[in-house]
C-alpha positions, -999 to 999 in steps of 0.1 A, spaced: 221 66 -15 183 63 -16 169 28 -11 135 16 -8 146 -12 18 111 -22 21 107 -30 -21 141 -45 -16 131 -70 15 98 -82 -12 123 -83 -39 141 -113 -22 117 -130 -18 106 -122 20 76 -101 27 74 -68 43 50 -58 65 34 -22 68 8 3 84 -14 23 73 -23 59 85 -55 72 86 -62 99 111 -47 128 93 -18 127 122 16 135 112 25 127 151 15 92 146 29 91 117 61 104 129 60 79 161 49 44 138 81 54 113 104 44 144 87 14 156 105 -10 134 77 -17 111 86 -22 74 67 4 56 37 30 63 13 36 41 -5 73 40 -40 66 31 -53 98 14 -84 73 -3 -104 70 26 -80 89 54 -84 120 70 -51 134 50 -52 171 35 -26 182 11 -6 204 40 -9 173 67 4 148 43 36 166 34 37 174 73 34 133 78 65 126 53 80 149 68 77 134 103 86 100 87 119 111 75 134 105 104 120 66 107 135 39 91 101 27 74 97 32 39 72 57 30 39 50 9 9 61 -2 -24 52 -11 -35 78 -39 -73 88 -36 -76 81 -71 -60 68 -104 -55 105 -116 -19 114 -126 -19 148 -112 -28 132 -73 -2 103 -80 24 128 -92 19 153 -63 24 125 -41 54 111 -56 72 150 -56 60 156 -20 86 121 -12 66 86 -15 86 60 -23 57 38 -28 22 40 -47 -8 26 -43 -36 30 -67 -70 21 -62 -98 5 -81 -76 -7 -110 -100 -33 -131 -82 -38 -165 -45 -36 -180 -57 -1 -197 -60 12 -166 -31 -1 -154 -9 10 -181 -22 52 -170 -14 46 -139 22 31 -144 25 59 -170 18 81 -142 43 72 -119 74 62 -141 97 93 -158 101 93 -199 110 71 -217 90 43 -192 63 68 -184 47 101 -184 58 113 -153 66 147 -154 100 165 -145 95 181 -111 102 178 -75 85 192 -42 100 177 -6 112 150 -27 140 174 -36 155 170 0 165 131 -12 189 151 -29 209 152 -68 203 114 -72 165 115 -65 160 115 -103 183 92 -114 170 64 -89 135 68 -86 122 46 -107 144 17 -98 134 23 -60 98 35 -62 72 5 -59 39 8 -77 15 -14 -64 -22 -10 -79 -51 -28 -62 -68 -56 -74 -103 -53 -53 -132 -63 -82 -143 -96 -96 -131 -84 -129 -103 -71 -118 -90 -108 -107 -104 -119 -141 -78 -96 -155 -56 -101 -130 -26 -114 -151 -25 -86 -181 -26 -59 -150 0 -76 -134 18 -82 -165 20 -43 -171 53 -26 -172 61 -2 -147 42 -23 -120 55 -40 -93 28 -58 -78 -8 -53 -62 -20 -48 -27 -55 -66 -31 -83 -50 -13 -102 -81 -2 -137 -58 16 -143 -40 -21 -137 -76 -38 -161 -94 -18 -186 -69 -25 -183 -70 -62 -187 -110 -55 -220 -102 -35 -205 -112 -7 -204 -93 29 -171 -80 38 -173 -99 72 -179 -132 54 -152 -130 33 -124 -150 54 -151 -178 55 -163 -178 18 -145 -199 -6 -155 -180 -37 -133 -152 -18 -98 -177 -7 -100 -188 -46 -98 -154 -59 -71 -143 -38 -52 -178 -48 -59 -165 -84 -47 -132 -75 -12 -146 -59 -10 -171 -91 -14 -139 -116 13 -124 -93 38 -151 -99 29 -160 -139 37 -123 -140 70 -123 -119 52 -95 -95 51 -94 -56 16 -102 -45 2 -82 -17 -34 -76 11 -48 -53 32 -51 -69 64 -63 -60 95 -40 -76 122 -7 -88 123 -18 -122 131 -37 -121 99 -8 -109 81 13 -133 93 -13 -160 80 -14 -144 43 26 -142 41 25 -175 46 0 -179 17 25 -164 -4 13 -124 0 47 -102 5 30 -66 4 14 -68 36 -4 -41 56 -13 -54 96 -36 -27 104 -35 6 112 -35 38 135 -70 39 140 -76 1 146 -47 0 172 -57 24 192 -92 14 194 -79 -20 200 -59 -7 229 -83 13 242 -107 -14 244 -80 -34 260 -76 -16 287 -116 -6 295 -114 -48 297 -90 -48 320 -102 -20 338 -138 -40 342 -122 -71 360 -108 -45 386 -145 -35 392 -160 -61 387 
């Protein structure tokens, strides 16, 4: 039976913690989906993702164990729906400032009579019969909460049907607070919004989730009450490694 065991983990209450590809590589994809992680999240916004390597990267996660996700480019229903037939079992939808907005982009992902979705399947066919029958009990839609006003309306876009939660993007909301992206951690204008962000969340009875950069900064925000958790991602671990290693390699020479 299809399950989304990652929505399934947030929906007890625990969080789940992700990755997110950006370097267009279906090998890395295909190697993260067996670490153990959670979820992964294809990142076709600001990723290096075509429409041929994308399908090629959910195919590589099929044989994984993390869930499957997506970041959309855009909230545009033909991207999300493209996404969803190719085999996502998660959404993520970008720049999302007001319950209107909302509302077309969980019209978007959910099937008739909940949404708009329309009838059709691509690689999502190879979930089998069920896929349609189950889809929109195990997809999670998570739209992203990454604008001043956006955490002014953060409650009526939370409190939209057909949503699950957010994945707040904290770089784009400190910029829409003036404030420099590498400031943010330090800036209390920032910590209060996401605190608003978590409280919408829970007035709402919807899993509150961040972009981080790290695990160890994931960790930190799960304990702030953030269950949708990304700790980084392909590009920022292997530069992190890399750098590693040239460290280590300048003690031998040194």
């Amino acid at each position: 039976m299809l399950i989304n065991t990652a929505k399934q983990t947030m929906l007890q209450g625990k969080p789940a913690f992700g990755y997110s590809l950006g370097m267009g590589s279906p090998l890395a994809a295909e190697a993260l989906s067996r670490c153990g992680i959670d979820f992964l999240l294809l990142e076709t916004q600001h990723g290096s993702w075509g429409t041929d390597s994308s399908i090629l990267a959910l195919m590589a996660m099929a044989g994984g164990t993390a869930t499957p996700m997506a970041r959309v480019a855009r909230n545009d229903y033909t991207l999300i729906g493209k996404l969803l037939d190719q085999g996502t079992l998660g959404i993520v939808v970008p720049m999302v400032h007001t319950a209107e907005e909302a509302k077309a982009a969980a019209d978007a992902c959910r099937l008739p009579p909940r949404g708009t979705r329309s009838w059709g399947m691509g690689r999502a066919r190879t979930f089998g019969d069920e896929y349609m029958d189950v889809i929109d009990e195990q997809l999670f839609v998570a739209l992203q909460i990454e604008s001043a006003q956006a955490v002014e309306n953060a409650e009526a876009i939370m409190s939209t049907p057909g949503i699950d939660g957010c994945w707040a993007g904290p770089a784009d909301l400190a910029l829409s607070m003036g404030i420099h992206p590498r400031n943010a951690a330090t800036d209390e204008r920032h910590q209060r919004a996401l605190e608003r962000i978590v409280q919408a969340c829970r007035n709402a009875g919807k899993i509150p989730g961040l972009a981080c950069a790290t695990p160890e900064d994931a960790r930190r925000r799960a304990a702030q009450g953030f269950q949708f958790l990304t700790a980084g991602g392909d590009m920022g671990m292997l530069l992190a490694a890399a750098k590693a290693g040239l460290r280590a390699l300048a003690e031998v020479s040194a």
